[in-house]
TIBANU-909134 format. One record per residue: x, y, z of N, C-alpha, C in turn. Coordinates in steps of 0.1 Angstrom, whole numbers, plus 5000, padded with zeros to 4 digits. Example, Ala and Ser with C-alpha at 12.3 -4.5 7.8 and 13.67 -1.06 7.14 Angstrom:
BEGIN
513249435078512349555078513249675078/512849785071513749895071512950005079/
This chain:
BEGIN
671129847376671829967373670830077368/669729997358669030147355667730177366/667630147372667030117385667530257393/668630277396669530347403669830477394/669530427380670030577371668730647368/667630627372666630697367666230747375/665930697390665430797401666930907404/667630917400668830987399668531087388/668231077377667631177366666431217368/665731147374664331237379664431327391/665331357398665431387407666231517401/667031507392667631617385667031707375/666031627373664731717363664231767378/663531737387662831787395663631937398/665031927403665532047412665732167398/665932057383666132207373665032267373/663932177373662632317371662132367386/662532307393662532447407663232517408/664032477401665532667398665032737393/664332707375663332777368662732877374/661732787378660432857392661032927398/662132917406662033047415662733137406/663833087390664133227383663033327380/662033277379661533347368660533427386/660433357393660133477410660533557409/662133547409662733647416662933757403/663033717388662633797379661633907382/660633817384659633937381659034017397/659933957403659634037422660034187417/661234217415661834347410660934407404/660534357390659634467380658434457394/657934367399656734447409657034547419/658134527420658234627432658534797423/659034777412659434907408658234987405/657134857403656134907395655134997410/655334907419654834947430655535097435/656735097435657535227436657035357427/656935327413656535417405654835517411/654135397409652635407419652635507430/653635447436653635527450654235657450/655035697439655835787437654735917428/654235807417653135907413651935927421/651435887428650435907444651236017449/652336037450653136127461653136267453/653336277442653336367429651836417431/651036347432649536397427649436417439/649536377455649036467463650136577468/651136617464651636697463651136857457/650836807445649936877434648736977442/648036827445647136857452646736997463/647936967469648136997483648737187480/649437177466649837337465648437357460/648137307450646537377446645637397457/645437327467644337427473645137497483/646737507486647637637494646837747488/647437757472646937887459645837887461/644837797460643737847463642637967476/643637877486643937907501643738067499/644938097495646238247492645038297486/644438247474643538357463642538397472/641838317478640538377488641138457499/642438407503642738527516642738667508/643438667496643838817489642438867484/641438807482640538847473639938967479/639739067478638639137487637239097491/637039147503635939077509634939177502/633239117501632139187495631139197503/630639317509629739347517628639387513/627339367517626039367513626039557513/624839577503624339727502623739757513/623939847522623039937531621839987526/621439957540619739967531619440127529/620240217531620140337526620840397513/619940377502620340407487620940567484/620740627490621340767492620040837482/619240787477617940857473617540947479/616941107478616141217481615041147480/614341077474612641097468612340947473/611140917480610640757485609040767481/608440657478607340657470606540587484/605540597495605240527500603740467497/603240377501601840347494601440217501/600140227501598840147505598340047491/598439927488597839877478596839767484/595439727482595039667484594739527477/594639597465593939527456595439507444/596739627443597539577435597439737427/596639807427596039897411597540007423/597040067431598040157438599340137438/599740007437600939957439601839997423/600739947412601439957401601940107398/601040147402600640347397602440377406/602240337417604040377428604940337417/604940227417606240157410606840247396/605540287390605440387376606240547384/605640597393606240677401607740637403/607940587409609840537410610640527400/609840457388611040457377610740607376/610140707371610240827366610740917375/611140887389611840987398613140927406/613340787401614240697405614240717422/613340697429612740687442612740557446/612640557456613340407468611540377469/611040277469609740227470609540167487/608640227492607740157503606440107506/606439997510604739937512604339927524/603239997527602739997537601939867540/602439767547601539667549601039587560/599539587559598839567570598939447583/599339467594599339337606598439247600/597339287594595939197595595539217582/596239147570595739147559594039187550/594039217541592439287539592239177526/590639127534590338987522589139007513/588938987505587439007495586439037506/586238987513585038967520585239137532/586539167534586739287542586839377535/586939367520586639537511585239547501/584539467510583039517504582439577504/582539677500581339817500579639807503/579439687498578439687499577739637518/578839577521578039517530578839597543/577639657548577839747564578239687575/578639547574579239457585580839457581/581139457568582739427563583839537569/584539457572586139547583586539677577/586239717560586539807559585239957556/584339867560582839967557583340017574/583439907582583639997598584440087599/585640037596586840137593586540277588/586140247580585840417570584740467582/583940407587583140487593583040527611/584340467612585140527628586340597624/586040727622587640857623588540797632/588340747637589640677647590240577650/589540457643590140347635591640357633/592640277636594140287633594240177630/594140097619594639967620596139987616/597039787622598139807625598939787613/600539867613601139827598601839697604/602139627600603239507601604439557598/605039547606607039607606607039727606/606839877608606739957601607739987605/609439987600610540027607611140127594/610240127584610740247575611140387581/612740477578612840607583612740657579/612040747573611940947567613141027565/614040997575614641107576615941157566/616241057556617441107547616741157531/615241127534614441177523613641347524/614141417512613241517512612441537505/611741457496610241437486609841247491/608741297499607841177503606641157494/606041087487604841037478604541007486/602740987487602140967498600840857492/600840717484599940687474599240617484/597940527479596340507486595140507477/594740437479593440377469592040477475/590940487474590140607478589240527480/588840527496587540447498586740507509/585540537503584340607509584840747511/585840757497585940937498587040977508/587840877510588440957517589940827517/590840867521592240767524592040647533/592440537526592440437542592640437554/592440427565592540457582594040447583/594440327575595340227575596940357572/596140507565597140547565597140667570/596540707582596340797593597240737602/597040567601597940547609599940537609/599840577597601040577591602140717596/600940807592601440957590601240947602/600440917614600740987625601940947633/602340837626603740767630605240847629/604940937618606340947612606641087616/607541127614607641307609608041357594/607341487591607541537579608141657582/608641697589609141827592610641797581/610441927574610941957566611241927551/609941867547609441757537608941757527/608641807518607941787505607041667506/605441697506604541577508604041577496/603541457490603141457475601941357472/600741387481599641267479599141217467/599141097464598741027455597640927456/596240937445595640817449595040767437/594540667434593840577425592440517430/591540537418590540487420589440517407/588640437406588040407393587240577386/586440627400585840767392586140877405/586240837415586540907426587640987429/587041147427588541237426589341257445/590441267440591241247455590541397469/589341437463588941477472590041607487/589341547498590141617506590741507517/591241407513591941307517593441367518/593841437508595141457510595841527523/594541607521594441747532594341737547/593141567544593241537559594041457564/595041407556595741327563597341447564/597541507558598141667563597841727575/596841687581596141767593596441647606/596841527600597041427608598241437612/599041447602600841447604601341577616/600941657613601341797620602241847612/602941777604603841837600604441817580/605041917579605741907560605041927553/605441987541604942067532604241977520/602841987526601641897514601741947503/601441907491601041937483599641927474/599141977467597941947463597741797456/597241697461597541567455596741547437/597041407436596541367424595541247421/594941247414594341137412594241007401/594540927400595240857388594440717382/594240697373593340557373594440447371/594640337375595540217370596040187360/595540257350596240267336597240407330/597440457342598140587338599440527334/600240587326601440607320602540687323/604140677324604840717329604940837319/604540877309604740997307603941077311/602141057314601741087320602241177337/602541077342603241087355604141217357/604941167341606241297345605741417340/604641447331603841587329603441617342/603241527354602241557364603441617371/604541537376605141597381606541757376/606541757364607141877359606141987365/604741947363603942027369603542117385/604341997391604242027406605042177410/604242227421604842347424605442327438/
């Protein structure tokens, strides 16, 4: 008899704790799925979010006004143009511009100028030859600067062998000055600006020279604006 009653009670313990087991499945199947629902619902929320934020964003850049670059025409009367070799002319312009709030131009050479090509001393160097062929033009690189919305042109240049660089014969004979206020300018250690200004006046054909100046690298913008109150 107990033979018969105990694999009968084990058999009844066995099926109660597989009822257990699958209670306590099917318990917690639900909390996973809700939890999975929740997940999914807040994913749906957040790219929702998402999705208006960069619309608005969208919207702000369509409404925003568009920004267009400055024309390269500042509406300036007065342009400073200049030859710097060495740097000393360059600074002297720049001092020129702030005191006339003038639009700056550099005249710069196709064929750069190296220690060894501004040696005075030596009668072989590219600019001993230069200075001593009147007809010499060396080339400017880009020269697409226009004249024509300006009516006071500065005319600046370093002074070598007494006279303006070739470099800017070839400049003036490029351009027009008809109807122009010309204002030559030069720098150089003792050497007065001579009749460089004059001849390169004689080169242009055209616009109203004026008697130029001569400045050392250390001049001063107040200096400058005495010079120019001065101009006639």
């Amino acid at each position: 008899m107990k033979r018969v009653i105990l694999p009968i009670i084990a058999a009844v313990c066995v099926l109660g704790l597989t009822a257990c087991g699958d209670s306590e499945k099917g318990s917690s199947s639900p909390q996973s799925s809700a939890a999975q629902t929740e997940a999914q619902q807040e994913q749906t929320t957040e790219t929702a979010q998402s999705s208006a934020e960069d619309t608005t964003a969208s919207q702000n850049e369509e409404t925003e006004p568009e920004v267009t670059e400055a024309s390269d025409s500042t509406g300036n009367d007065t342009v400073i143009v200049y030859f710097s070799a060495t740097g000393t002319t360059k600074g002297v312009a720049e001092r020129i511009a702030a005191v006339t709030d003038g639009d700056l131009y550099e005249i710069i050479p196709a064929e750069p100028y190296t220690d060894a090509d501004l040696d005075w001393n030596d009668d072989n160097s590219r600019s001993t030859k230069e200075m001593n062929d009147p007809d010499a033009r060396p080339a400017i690189a880009g020269d697409t600067v226009s004249l024509d919305s300006y009516s006071t042109v500065y005319i600046g240049y370093p002074i070598w062998w007494g006279d303006a660089p070739r470099i800017m014969s070839t400049f003036v004979e490029s351009h027009s000055f008809e109807g122009k206020t010309v204002v030559p300018f030069c720098t150089s250690g003792s050497s007065s600006i001579g009749s460089s200004g004059s001849n390169l006046a004689a080169q242009a054909g055209s616009g109203n020279w004026l008697d130029g100046e001569r400045f050392s690298g250390s001049v001063t913008e107040d200096e400058i604006q005495s010079w120019i109150d001065g101009l006639s």
